[in-house]
Every structure is written in structure tokens, then in C-alpha cells.
N, C-alpha and C positions, 0 to 999 in steps of 0.2 A: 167298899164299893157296893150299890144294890144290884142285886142277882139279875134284875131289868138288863142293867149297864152290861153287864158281864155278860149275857146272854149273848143279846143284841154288837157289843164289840163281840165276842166270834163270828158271830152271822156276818158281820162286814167287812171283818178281814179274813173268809172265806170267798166272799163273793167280788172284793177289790181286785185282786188278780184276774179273774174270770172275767169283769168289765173291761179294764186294762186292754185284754187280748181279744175282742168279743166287736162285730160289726158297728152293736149298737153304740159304741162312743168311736168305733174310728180312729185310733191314734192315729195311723197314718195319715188317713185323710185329713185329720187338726193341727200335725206338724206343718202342712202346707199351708192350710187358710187360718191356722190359730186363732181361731173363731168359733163358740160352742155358743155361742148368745142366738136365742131366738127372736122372731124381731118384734112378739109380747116383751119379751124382757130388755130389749133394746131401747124401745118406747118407753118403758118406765123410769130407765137411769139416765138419760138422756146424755148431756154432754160431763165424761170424768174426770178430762184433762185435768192432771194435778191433783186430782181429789184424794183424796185416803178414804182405801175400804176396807170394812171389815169381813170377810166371806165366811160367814157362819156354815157349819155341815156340808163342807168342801168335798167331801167323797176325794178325789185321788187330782180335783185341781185345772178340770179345762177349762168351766169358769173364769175361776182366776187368774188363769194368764191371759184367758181372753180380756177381761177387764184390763191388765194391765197394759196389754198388745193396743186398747183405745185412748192410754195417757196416764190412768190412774196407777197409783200407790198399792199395793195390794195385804192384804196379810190375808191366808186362808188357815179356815180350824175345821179339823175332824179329828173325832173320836179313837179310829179306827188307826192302828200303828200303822197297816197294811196301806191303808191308802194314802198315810202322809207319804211316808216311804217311798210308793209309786207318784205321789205330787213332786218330790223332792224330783227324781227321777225324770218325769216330764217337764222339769221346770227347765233343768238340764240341758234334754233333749230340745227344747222349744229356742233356748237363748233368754230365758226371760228371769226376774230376780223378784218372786214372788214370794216373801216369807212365808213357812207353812210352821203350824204349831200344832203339836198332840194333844187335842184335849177334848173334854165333854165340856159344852155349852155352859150347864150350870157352875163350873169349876175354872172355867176360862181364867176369869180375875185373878186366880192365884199366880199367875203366869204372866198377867197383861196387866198395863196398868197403863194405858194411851185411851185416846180420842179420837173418833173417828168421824170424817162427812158424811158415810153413808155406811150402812148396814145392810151387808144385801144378802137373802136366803129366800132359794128357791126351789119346789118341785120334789116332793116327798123326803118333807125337814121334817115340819111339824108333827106330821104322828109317830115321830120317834121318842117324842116328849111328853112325859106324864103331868109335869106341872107348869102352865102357859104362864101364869103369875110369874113363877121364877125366872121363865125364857123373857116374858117382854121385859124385865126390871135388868136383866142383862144386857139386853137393847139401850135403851134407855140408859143403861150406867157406858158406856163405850161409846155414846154420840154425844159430839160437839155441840154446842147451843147451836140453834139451828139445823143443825142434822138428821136425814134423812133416812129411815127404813125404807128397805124396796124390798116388799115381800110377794112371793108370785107363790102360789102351792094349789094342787088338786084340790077339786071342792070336796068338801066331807058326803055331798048327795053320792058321786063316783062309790065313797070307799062304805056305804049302804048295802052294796050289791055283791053279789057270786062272783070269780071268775070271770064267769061269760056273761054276767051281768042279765041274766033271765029271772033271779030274785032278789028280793030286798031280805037280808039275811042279818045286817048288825044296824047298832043304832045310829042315829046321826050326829050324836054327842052323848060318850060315855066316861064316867071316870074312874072306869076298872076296864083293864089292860085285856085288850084281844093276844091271846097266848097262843100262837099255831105253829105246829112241824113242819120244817120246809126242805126239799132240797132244790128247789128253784129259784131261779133270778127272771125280772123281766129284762135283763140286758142279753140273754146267753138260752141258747138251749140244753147247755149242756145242766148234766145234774152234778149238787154242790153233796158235800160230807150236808149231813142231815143236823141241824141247826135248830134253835127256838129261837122266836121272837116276839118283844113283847112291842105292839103296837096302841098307838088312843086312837078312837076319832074325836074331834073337836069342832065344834060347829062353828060358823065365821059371827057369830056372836060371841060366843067367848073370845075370840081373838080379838076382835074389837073392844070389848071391855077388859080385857089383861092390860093391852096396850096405854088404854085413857088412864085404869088406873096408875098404869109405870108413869104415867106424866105426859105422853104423847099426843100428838095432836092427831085427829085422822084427816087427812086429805083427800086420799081419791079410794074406794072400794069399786071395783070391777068384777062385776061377772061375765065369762066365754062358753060358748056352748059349743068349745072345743076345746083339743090337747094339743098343744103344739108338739107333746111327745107321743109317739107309738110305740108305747109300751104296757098297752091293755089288751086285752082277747077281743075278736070280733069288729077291728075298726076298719074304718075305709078314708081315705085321704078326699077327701071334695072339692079340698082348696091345695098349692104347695104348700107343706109343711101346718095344714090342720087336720085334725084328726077329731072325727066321730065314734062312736058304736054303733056299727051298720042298722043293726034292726032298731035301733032309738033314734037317731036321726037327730035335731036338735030339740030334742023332748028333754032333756037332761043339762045342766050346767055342767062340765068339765074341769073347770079352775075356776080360780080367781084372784083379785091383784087386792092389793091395800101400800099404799104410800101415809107411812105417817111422819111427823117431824117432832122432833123434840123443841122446848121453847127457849 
């Protein structure tokens, strides 16, 4: 296993507990509305009834039971033992029968060997992933003809900046690994056992060409000059459920969406 993986799986099954128990995902309050879909991400997948999805970098799973809580099929995969664990757990807790599976992205196949309607990962997936080649031909090998990716993720302009976002400090696409000590989460204030982690940025141009080349078609690319999550330093809510960095205002993109299909 590369020391990336190794790394990166403690950092998340140090931090899966701490979300678990932590305001910023709410269990309680998701046991009641079983619903963790923002309504950018809502907008994207549209109607799942019946669908089969694949939820790639599931962290501990309210996704995907919210997906399934709208009709769909579900299978979720994370890396992280801690957080299947805790998926399994809430799946439980929730009443819902979402298959969850232990694995890294690029290793998935050795495990899986189905077909899916839709492909759906969102909201700091991508720069856990050193090689996009690899991740979209994973895509692309687990959709159905016709089959739909729904990707939503922070724009690489956000992951440029400091902290507090007063500098631009890394690049906009690199293909050597941001290596930093951390004992923080943006889900918790509490501080975690002291952790590495290896992170990429990746420009939404290489995304885009990873994908074409796996065989995918692009359909829709969107840019927002917000976060539907608050979990950056310095933001202020302007709208319900969007989210700025106060002193940037909409000077800056925040995410963006890509729907591709396979042929």
C-alpha cells in the first residue's frame, strides 16, 4: 500500500469519529430528516427512483442514505475502516439498507464487479487523489451505457489560498503532493492525535480531460461563487445555505459541478 494511502487512511479514521459526534454533520438532526443533500446536489441528480448508485468517498454514509431515503439503490465506498464502520452504524440507526464497502477508489474492482446509473462524489473527494487518469477510468468502468457521473467538488481557485484565505500560497494544479501536519478537522474544534496528509490540487481542466479520456462524455460543467458548506475560515451566509468568504465576496468561485455520461 503507498505511504500516501497509509498516511491519509489514519488521518480519516482519526477524524470519522469526531465528525460522527461533531454539530457540523448532526446525526441527530439527519436521523429525523434523513436528508444531507444540498439543493446544488439535488439539482444535479435529479429524479433516482430505482436508480443504482455508486457513492464513491462516502466518509461514514449520510449521503447515501439520503440518496437511498429518494428511491435509489445505494452502494457506498470509503477508504477509511472508521468510517464504514460508523456508515454501517448509521445505516442501522437510520432504518435504511445501504451497502457500504471498505475500499480505496483505485482498488474498488477487486471487490466490485457491477454497473451502475450513476456515479455520484462530491465535496473534497478529489484532492485525495493523486492520479485523475486512474479515478475517471474507475468511473467510467462501473457505469452502465448511458450512465451518469454527478460530480460536485470545491474549486481548486478556494484550495490556492491560506486558511483565512488573505494569500495565494499553493498552486492551481500540481502533481506533487501537498504533505502537511495537522491536528484539525473543519468538521470539529476539537484537536485530533497529530496526523499527515497527503493532498493534490487539480485544475477542472484536468478533470475534464481525464474524464474524455476514460470515454466520457461532458454534459454540463458549472461554476458557483459559493459553498453550500461552511467549513472554510472567514465566511458569512448571504443566502440560506450559501456560503462566501466575507472579505472576498463573490470575487472568487467556490465549487463547481461536472455531469458526464458514459456512451
Amino acid at each position: 500500500m503507498s505511504d500516501y494511502l497509509i498516511k491519509n487512511r489514519e488521518l480519516w479514521n482519526n477524524r470519522a469519529p469526531v465528525h460522527f459526534n461533531s454539530s457540523f454533520y448532526d446525526v441527530e438532526g439527519f436521523l429525523r430528516n434523513t436528508d444531507s443533500l444540498k439543493a446544488l446536489e439535488k439539482e444535479l441528480i435529479g429524479d433516482v427512483t430505482d436508480k443504482q448508485i455508486l457513492h464513491l468517498q462516502c466518509h461514514f454514509g449520510q449521503d447515501s442514505i439520503s440518496l437511498e431515503k429518494r428511491g435509489a439503490i445505494v452502494t457506498g465506498v470509503d477508504f477509511s475502516t472508521t468510517a464504514i464502520e460508523l456508515a454501517k452504524k448509521l445505516n442501522d440507526m437510520a432504518g435504511t439498507h445501504v451497502r457500504f464497502i471498505e475500499s480505496d477508489v483505485y482498488s474498488l474492482h477487486q471487490q466490485l464487479d457491477e454497473k451502475f446509473d450513476m456515479v455520484y462524489t462530491t465535496f473534497g473527494v478529489l484532492g485525495w487523489l493523486p492520479d485523475l487518469t486512474r479515478w475517471a477510468q474507475t468511473v467510467a468502468r462501473f457505469l452502465k451505457p448511458g450512465g451518469r457521473l454527478v460530480l460536485a467538488e470545491f474549486h481548486p481557485v478556494v484550495w490556492m489560498f491560506d486558511d483565512q484565505f488573505r494569500e495565494l500560497i499553493y498552486d492551481y494544479s500540481s502533481q506533487e503532493p501537498i504533505i502537511e501536519q495537522t491536528e484539525q478537522t473543519y468538521a470539529a474544534d476539537a484537536k485530533l492525535t497529530t496526523g499527515t496528509s497527503y493532498s493534490w490540487n487539480h485544475g477542472i481542466g484536468d478533470v475534464v480531460e481525464a474524464l474524455t479520456a476514460a470515454g466520457l462524455f461532458l454534459r454540463s460543467l458549472k461554476e458557483y461563487d459559493y459553498s453550500p458548506h461552511n467549513c472554510f475560515a472567514n465566511t458569512i451566509e448571504f443566502e440560506s445555505g450559501k456560503f462566501r468568504i466575507q472579505h472576498l465576496k463573490a470575487k472568487i468561485p467556490m465549487c463547481y459541478s461536472i455531469l458526464a455520461q458514459s456512451p
